[in-house]
N, C-alpha and C positions, 0 to 999 in steps of 0.2 A: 575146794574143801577147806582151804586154808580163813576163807569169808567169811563160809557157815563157823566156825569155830569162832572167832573173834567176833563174829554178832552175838552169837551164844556167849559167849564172856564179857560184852558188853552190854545185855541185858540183865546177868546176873549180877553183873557190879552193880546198876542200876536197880535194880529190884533187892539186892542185898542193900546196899546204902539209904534204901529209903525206908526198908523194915527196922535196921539198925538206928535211923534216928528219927523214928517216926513219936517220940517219948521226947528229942529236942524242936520237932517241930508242933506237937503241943505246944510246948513250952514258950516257942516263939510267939504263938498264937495266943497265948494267955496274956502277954506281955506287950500283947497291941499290934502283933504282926499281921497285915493284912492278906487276903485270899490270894489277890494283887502282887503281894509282893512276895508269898510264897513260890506262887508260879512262876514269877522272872526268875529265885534263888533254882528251881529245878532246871528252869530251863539253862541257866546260864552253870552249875554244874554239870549237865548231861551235855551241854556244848564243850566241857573244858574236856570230858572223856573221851567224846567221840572225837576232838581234835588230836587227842594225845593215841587214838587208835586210830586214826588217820594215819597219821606222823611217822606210827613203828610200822605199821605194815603198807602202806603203799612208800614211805621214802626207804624204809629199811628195806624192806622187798624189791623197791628198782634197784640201791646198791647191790643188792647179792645177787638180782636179777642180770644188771649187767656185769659184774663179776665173774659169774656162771658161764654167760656168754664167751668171754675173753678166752676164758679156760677151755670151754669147749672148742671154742674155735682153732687155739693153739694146739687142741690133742686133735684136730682131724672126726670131731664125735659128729654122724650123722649128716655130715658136709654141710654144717654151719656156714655161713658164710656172711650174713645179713644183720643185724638190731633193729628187729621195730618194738618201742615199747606199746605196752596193752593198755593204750590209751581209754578203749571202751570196756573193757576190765576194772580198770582204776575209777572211772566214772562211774559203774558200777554198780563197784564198794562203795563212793563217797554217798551215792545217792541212797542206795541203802539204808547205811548206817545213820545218815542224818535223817531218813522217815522213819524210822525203827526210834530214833530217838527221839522226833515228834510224837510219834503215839506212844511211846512211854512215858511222856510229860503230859500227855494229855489223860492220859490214862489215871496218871500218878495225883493228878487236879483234882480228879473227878471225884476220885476215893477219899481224896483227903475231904472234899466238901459234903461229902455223906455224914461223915463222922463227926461228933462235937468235940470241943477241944478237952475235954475229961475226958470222954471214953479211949481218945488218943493216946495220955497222957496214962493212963488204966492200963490199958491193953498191953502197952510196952512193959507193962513192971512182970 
């Protein structure tokens, strides 16, 4: 449950961030920014998020995970006795979220190349 949430929060970042500066990437494009190199700036943003929602939920997640662990194990809860972590859990999420954010970039390319760089530039005001 905890996946589905933070894919859904990771595509609304994404899809919020690109309708919010979809009037600075006219802008870019007016000013000689190519299709080229708009697509590396998506990609290489939607990589910095999905690293940084990598990062809190599976490293933050194994801390509390094995924390969890310790505690239970100390109170006796459900005759704990073992730590495996959820190595194909963790894989996952990575895989996931890093296809979710390829077809978000691709996605995000496609639109932009539809649109001329005014109506972009229009649309957002």
């Amino acid at each position: 449950m905890k996946s589905i949430l933070l894919l859904e929060d990771d595509e609304n970042l994404n899809k919020g961030i690109c309708l919010k500066l979809e009037k600075e990437l006219g802008m870019f494009q007016a000013v000689e920014m190519t299709d080229k190199q708009l697509l590396i700036m998506l990609q290489l943003e939607g990589l910095f998020y999905t690293l940084g929602t990598l990062f809190v939920a599976i490293g933050g997640g194994s801390i509390v995970g094995y924390f969890t662990y310790l505690w239970a194990k100390k109170e006796h809860m459900f005759n704990i006795t073992n730590y495996h972590y959820p190595i194909v859990g963790a894989l996952v999420v990575t895989l996931v979220l890093f296809g979710v954010q390829f077809l978000l970039t691709l996605a995000l390319s496609k639109s932009t190349k539809k649109e001329s760089v005014i109506e972009r530039i229009r649309f957002s005001e």
